[in-house]
C-alpha positions as a Markdown table, in Angstrom:
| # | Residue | x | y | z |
|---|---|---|---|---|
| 1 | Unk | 39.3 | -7.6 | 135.9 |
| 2 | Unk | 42.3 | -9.9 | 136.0 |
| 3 | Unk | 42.4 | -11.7 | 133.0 |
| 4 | Unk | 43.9 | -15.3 | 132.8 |
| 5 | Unk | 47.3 | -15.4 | 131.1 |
| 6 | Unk | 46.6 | -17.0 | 127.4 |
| 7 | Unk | 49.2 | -17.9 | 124.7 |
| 8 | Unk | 48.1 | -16.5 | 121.1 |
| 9 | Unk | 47.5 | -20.2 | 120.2 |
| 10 | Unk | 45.2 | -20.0 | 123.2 |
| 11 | Unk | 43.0 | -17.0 | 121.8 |
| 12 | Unk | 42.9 | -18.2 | 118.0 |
| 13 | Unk | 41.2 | -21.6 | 119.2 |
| 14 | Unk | 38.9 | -19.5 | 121.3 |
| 15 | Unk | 38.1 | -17.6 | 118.2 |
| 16 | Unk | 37.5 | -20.2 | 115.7 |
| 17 | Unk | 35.4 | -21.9 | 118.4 |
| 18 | Unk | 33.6 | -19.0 | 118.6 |
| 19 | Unk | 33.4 | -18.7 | 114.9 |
| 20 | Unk | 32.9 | -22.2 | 113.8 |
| 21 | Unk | 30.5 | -23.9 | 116.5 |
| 22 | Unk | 28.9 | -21.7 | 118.6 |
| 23 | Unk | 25.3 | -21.1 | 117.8 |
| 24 | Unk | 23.9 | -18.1 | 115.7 |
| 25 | Unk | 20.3 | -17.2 | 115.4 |
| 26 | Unk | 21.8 | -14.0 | 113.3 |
| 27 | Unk | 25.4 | -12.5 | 112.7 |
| 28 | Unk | 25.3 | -10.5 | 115.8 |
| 29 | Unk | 28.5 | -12.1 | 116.8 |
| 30 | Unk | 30.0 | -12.0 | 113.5 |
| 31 | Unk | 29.5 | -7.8 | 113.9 |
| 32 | Unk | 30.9 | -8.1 | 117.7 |
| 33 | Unk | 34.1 | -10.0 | 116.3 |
| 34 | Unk | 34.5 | -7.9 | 113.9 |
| 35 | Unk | 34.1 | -5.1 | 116.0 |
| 36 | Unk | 37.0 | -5.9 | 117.9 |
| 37 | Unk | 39.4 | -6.8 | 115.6 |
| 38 | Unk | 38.7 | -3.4 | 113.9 |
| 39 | Unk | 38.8 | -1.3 | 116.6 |
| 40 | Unk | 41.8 | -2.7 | 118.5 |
| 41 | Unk | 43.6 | -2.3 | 115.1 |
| 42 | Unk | 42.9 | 1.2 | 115.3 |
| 43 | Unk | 42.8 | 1.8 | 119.2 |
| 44 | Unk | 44.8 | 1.6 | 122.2 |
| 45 | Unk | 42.0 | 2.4 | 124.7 |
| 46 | Unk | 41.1 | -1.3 | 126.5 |
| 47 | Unk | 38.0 | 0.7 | 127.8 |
| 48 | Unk | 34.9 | 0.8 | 125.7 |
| 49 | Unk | 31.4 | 2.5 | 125.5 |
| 50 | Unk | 28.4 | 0.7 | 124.2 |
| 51 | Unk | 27.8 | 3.9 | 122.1 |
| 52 | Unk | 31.3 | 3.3 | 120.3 |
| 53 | Unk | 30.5 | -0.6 | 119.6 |
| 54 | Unk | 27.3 | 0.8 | 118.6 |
| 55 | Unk | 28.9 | 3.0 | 115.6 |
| 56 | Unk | 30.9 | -0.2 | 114.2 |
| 57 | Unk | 27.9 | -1.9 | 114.0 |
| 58 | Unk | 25.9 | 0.7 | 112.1 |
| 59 | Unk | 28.5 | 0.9 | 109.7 |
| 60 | Unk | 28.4 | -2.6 | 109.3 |
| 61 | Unk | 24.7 | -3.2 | 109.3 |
| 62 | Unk | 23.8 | -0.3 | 107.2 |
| 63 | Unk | 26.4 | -0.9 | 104.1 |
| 64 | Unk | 24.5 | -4.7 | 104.3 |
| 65 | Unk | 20.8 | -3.3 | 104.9 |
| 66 | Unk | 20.8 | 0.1 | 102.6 |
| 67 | Unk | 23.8 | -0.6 | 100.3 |
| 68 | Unk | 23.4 | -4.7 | 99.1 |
| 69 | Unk | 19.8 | -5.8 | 100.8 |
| 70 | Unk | 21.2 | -8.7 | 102.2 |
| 71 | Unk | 18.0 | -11.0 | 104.1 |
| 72 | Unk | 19.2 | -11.8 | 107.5 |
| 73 | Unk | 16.8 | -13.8 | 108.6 |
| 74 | Unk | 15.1 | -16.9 | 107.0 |
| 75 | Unk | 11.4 | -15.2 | 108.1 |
| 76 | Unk | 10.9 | -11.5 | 107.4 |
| 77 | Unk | 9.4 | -10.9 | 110.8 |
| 78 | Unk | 12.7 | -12.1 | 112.6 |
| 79 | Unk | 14.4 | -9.8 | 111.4 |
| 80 | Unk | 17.3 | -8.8 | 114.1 |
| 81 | Unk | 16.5 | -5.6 | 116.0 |
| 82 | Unk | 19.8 | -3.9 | 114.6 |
| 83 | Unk | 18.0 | -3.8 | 110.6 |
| 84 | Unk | 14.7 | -2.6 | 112.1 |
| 85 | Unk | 16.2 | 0.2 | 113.6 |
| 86 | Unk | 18.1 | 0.8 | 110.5 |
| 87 | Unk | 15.1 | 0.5 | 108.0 |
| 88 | Unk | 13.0 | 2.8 | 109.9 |
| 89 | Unk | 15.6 | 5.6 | 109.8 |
| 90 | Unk | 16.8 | 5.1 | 106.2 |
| 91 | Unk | 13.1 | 3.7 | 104.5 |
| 92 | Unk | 14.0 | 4.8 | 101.3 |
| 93 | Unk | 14.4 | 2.2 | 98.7 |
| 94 | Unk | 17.6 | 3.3 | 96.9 |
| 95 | Unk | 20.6 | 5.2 | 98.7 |
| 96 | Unk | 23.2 | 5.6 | 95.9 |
| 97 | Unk | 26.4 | 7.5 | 98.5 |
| 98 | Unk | 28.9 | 5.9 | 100.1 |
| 99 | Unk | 28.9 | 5.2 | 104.2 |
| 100 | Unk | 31.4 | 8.3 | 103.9 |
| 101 | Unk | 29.3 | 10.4 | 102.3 |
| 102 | Unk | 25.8 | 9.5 | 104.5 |
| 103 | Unk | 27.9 | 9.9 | 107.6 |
| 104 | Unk | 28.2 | 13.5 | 106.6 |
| 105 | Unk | 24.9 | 14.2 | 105.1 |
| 106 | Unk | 22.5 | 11.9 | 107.6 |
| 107 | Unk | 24.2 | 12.7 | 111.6 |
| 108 | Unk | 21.0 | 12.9 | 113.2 |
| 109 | Unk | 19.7 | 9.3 | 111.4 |
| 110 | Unk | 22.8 | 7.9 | 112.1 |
| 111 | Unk | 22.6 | 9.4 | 116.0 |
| 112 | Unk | 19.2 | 7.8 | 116.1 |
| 113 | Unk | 20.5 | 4.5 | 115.0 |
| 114 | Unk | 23.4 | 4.2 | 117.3 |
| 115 | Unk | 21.4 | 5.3 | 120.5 |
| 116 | Unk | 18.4 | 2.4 | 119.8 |
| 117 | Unk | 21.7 | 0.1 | 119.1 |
| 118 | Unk | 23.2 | 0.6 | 122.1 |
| 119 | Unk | 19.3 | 0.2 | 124.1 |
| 120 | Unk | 18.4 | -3.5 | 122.2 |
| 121 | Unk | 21.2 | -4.5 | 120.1 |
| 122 | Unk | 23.7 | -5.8 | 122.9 |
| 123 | Unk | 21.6 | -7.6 | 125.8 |
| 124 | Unk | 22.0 | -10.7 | 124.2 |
| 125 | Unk | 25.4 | -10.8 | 122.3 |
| 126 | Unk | 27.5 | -9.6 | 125.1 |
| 127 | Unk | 27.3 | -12.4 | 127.6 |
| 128 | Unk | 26.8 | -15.1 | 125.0 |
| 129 | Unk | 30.1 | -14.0 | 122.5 |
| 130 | Unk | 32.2 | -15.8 | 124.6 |
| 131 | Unk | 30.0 | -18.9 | 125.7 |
| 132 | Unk | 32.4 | -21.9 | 124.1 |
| 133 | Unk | 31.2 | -25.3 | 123.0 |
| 134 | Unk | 33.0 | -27.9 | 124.7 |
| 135 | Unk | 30.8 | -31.5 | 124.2 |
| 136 | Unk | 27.3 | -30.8 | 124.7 |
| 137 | Unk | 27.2 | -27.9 | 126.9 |
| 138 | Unk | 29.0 | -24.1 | 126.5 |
| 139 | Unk | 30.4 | -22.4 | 128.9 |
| 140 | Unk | 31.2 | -18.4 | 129.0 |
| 141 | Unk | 34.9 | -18.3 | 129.3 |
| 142 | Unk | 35.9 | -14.6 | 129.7 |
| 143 | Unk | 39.3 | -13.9 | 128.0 |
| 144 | Unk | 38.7 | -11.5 | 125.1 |
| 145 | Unk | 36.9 | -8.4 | 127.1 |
| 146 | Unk | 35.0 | -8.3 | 130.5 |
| 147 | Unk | 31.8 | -6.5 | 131.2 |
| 148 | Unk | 28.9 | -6.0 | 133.7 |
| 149 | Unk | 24.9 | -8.2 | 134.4 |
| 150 | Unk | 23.1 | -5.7 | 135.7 |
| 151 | Unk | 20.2 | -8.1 | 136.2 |
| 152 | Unk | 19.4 | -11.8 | 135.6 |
| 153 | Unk | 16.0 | -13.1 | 135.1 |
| 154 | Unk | 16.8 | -16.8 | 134.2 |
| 155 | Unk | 19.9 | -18.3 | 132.2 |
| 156 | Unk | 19.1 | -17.8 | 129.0 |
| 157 | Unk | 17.5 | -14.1 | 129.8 |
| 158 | Unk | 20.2 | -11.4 | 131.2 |
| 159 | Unk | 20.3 | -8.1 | 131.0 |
| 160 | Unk | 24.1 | -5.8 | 130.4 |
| 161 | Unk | 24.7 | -2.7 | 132.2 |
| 162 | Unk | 24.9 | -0.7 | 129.4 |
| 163 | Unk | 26.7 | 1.8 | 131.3 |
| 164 | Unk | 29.3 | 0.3 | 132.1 |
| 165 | Unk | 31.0 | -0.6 | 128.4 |
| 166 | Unk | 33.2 | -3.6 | 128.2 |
| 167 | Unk | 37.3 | -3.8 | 128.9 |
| 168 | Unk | 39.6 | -6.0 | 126.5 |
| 169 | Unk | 42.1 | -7.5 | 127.6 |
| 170 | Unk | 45.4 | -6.1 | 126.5 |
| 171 | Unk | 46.5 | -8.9 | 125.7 |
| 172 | Unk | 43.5 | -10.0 | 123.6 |
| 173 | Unk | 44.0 | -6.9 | 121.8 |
| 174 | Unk | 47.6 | -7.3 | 121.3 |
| 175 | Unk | 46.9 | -10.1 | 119.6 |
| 176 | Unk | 44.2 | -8.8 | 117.3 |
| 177 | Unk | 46.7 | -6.1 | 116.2 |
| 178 | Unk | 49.2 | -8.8 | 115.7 |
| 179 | Unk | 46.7 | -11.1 | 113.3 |
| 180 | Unk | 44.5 | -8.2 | 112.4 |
| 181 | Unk | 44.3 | -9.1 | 108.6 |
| 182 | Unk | 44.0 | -13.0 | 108.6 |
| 183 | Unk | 41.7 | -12.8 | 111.3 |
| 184 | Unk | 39.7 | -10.2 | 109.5 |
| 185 | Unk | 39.7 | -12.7 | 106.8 |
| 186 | Unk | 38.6 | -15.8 | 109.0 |
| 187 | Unk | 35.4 | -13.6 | 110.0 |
| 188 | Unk | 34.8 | -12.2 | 107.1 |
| 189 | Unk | 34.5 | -15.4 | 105.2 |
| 190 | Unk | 32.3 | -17.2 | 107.8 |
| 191 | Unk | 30.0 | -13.9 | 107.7 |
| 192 | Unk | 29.7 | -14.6 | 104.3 |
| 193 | Unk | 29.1 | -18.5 | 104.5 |
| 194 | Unk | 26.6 | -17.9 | 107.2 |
| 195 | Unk | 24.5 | -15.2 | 104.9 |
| 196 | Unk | 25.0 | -17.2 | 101.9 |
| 197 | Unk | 22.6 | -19.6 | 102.9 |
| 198 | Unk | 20.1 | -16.9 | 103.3 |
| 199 | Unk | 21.3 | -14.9 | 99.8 |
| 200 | Unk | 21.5 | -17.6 | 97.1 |
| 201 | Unk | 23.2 | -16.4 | 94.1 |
| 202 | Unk | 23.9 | -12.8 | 95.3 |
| 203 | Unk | 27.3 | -11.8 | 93.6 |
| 204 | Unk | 30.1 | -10.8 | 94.9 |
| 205 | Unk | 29.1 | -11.5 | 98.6 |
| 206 | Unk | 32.3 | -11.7 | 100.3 |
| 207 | Unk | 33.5 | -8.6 | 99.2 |
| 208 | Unk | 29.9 | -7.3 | 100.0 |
| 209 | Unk | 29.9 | -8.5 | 103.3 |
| 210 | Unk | 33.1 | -7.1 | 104.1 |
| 211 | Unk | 32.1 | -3.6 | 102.9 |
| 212 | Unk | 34.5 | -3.2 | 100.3 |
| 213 | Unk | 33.4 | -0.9 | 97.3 |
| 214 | Unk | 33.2 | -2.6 | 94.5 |
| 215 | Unk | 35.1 | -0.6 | 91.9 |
| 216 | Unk | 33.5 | 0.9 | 88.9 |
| 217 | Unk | 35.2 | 0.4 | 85.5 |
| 218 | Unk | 35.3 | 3.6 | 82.8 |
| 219 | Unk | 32.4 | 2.8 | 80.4 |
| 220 | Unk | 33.4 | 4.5 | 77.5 |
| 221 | Unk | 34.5 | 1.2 | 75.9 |
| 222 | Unk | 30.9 | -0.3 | 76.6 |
| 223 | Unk | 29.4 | 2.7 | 74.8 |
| 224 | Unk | 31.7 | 2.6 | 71.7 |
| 225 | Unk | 30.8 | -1.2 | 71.5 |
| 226 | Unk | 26.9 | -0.5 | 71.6 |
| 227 | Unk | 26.3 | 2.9 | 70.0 |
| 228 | Unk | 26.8 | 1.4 | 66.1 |
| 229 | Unk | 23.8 | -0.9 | 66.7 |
| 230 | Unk | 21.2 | 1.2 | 68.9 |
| 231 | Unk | 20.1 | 4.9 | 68.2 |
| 232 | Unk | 17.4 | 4.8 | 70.7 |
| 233 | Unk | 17.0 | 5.3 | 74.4 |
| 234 | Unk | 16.5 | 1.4 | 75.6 |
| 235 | Unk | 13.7 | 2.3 | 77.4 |
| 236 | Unk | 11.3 | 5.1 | 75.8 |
| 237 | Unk | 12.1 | 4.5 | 72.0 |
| 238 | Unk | 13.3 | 8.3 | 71.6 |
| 239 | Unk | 16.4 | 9.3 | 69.8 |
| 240 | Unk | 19.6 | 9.5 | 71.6 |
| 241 | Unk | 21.0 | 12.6 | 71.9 |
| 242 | Unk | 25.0 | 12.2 | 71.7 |
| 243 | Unk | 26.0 | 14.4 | 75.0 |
| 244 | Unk | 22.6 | 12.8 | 76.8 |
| 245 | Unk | 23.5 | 9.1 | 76.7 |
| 246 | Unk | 24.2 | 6.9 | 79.5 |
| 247 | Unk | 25.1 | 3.5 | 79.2 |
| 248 | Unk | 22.9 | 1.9 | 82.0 |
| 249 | Unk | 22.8 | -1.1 | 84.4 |
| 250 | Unk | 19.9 | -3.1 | 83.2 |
| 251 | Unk | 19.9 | -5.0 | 86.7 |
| 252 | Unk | 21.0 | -2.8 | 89.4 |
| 253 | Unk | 25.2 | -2.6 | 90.0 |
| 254 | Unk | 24.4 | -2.5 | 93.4 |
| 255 | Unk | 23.6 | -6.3 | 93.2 |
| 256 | Unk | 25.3 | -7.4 | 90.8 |
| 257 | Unk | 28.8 | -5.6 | 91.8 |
| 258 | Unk | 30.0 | -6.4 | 88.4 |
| 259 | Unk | 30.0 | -3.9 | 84.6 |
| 260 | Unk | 29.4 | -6.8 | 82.0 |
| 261 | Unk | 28.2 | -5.4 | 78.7 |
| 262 | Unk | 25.4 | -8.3 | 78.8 |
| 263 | Unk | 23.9 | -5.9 | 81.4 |
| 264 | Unk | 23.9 | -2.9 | 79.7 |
| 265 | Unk | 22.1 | -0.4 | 77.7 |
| 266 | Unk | 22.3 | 2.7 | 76.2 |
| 267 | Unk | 19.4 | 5.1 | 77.6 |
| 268 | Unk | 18.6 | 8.4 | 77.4 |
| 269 | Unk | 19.2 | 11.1 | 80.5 |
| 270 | Unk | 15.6 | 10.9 | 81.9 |
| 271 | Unk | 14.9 | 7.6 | 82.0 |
| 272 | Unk | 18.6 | 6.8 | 83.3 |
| 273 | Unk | 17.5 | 9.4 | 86.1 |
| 274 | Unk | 14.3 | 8.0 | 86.9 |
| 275 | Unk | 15.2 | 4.6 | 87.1 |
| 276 | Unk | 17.8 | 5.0 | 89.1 |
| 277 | Unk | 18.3 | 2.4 | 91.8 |
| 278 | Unk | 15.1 | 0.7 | 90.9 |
| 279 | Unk | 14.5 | -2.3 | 88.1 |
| 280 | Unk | 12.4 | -1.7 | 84.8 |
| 281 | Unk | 9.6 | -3.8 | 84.0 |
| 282 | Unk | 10.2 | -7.5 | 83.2 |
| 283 | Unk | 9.6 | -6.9 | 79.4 |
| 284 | Unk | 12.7 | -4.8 | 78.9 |
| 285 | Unk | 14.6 | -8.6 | 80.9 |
| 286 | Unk | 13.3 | -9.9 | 78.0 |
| 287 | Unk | 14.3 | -8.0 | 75.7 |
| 288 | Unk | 17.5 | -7.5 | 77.2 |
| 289 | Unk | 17.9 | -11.5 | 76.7 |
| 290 | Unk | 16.7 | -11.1 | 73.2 |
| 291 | Unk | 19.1 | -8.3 | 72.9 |
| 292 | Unk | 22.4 | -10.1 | 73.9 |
| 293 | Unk | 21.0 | -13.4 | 71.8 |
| 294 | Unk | 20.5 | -11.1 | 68.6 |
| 295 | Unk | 23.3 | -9.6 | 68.8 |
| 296 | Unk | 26.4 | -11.3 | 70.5 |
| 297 | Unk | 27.8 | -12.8 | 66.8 |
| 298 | Unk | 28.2 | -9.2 | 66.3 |
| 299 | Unk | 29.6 | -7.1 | 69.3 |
| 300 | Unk | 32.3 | -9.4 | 69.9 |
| 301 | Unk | 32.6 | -7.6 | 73.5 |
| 302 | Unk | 29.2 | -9.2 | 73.9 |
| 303 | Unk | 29.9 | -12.6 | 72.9 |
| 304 | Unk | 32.8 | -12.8 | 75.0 |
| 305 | Unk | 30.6 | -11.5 | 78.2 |
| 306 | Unk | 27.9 | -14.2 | 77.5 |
| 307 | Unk | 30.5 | -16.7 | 77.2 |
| 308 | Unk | 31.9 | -16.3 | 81.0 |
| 309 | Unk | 28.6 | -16.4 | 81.7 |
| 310 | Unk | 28.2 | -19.7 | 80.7 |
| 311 | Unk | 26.3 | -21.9 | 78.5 |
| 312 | Unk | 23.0 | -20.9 | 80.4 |
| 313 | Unk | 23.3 | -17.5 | 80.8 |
| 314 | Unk | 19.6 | -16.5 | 79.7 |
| 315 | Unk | 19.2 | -18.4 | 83.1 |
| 316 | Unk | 21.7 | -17.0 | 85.0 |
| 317 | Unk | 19.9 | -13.2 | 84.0 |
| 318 | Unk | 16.7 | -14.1 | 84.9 |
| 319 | Unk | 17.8 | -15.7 | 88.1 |
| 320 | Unk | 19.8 | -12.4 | 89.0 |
| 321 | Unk | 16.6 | -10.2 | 88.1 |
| 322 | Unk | 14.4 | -12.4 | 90.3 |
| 323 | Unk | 17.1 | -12.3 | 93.2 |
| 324 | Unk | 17.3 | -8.7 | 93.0 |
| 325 | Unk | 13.5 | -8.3 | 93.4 |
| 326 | Unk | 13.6 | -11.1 | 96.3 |
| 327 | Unk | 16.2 | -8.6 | 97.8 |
| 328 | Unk | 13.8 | -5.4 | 97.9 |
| 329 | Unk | 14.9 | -3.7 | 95.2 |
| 330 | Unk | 11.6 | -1.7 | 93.2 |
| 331 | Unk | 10.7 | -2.8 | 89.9 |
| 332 | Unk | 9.2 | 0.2 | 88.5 |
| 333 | Unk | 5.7 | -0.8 | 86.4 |
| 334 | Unk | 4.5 | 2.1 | 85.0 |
| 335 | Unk | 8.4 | 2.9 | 83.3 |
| 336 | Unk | 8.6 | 4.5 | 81.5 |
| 337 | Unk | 5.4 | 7.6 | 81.7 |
């Protein structure tokens, strides 16, 4: 295709048109921006196979769906197609390695994914990425990539060649290259804002969204801070054996993508083991709250993590260990056995 000549100014106000007014049942076009600003910043091919776009979105969809539980969708059963497929590949509740790590361990999975991606996850988004609001109507203005409509059933209902793969236009990927990072940030941020509404309270979602790993701090300092005060395994009452105790995320890290010695406990090996990636019962929230109230005029590391808090942190807790369970992650009733 011969693409129209556009000036960079040109293709940013297509963008944030795109970003900022175009209508969104789900982030699909959030994932196909993203999508290309990632790949032209890594590619120089202008040709590109539905099975490639496919692997973005995987990444991108899985490290939301299996990593941070994010809803999608204000009603379960709408759901977008792209986390169906995902869930019934990876159904377990808890997958504690890195995208890097799964993408060596889980290839078939993942091959699985990326084929059922490529058969329903682009009909739609294709054809309607580029449809611009101007007044009340949108019209498809084709300036970022071209592709092919095998078949049209009615306006609103067409149907991609998926053999065919899409072309950018040079120029459209010169100009992601060029504004890669700022752009990044522009989509990013109105990912976020869009799942936001769906994900009250969730921390860190920004960084979430944009797949960054949230680093871990060292947690000998949390250990020294608790260890004068509590001999026992949090959970099962036993003794703590000094080279078998794990300071351990009361609410999972996953969600809450922060180490605050509010959340933590000292526990024992098995019961760090067994409830990994899932929540205890809500009488150990309890006494968690009771915990950091008891004791924060005397762990001054404590007192200074309820502070940032804020004044109604017992709140804030609860609210964070209802989220998570809102989110999918197991709360385990019969810890510990």
């Amino acid at each position: 295709m011969n693409f129209p000549e556009i000036t960079d100014e040109e293709f940013q106000r297509t963008l944030m048109n795109i970003l900022d007014l175009s209508t969104k049942d789900n982030t699909y076009k959030f994932a196909f921006m993203r999508f290309l600003l990632d790949y032209c910043n890594e590619n120089s091919e202008t040709h590109v196979e539905f099975e490639t776009i496919a692997g973005y979105f995987f990444k991108y969809y899985w490290l939301q769906e299996c990593k941070s539980k994010f809803k999608q969708a204000p009603q379960v059963e709408k759901k977008p197609e792209i986390i169906k497929i995902i869930q019934k590949e990876f159904d377990k509740p808890f997958y504690p390695q890195t995208f890097a790590k799964i993408s060596k361990e889980e290839t078939q999975k993942i091959k699985n994914c990326v084929n059922e991606i490529v058969k329903h996850g682009f009909h739609n988004v294709t054809w309607r990425f580029q449809k611009l609001k101007e007044g009340t109507t949108a019209k498809e203005k084709k300036i970022f990539f071209d592709y092919t409509i095998l078949r049209v059933k009615n306006e609103n209902r067409k149907y991609v060649n998926l053999d065919a793969g899409i072309d950018i236009n040079p120029k459209a990927m010169e100009f992601f290259k060029k504004y890669n990072t700022v752009l990044k940030k522009a989509v990013n941020l109105e990912w976020a804002r869009f799942l936001e509404k769906l994900n009250l309270g969730v921390p860190r979602l920004i960084q979430k969204t944009e797949g960054e790993i949230i680093p871990r701090t060292a947690l000998g300092k949390y250990r020294k801070a608790l260890e004068p005060y509590f001999k026992n395994c949090y959970y099962c009452n036993k003794l703590l054996e000094k080279n078998q105790t794990h300071v351990e995320h009361v609410i999972r890290f996953d969600y809450i993508a922060e180490d605050n010695i509010w959340n933590f406990t000292l526990a024992c090996q098995k019961c760090n083991c067994t409830k990994l990636g899932s929540l205890p019962p809500e009488k150990f929230l309890n006494e968690l709250i009771n915990r950091n109230r008891n004791y924060r005029s005397k762990i001054p590391m404590l007192d200074k993590s309820l502070t940032l808090l804020g004044a109604n942190h017992e709140k804030i807790i609860r609210d964070h260990f209802e989220n998570a369970k809102s989110h999918g992650y197991v709360v385990l009733e019969n810890f510990p056995n």
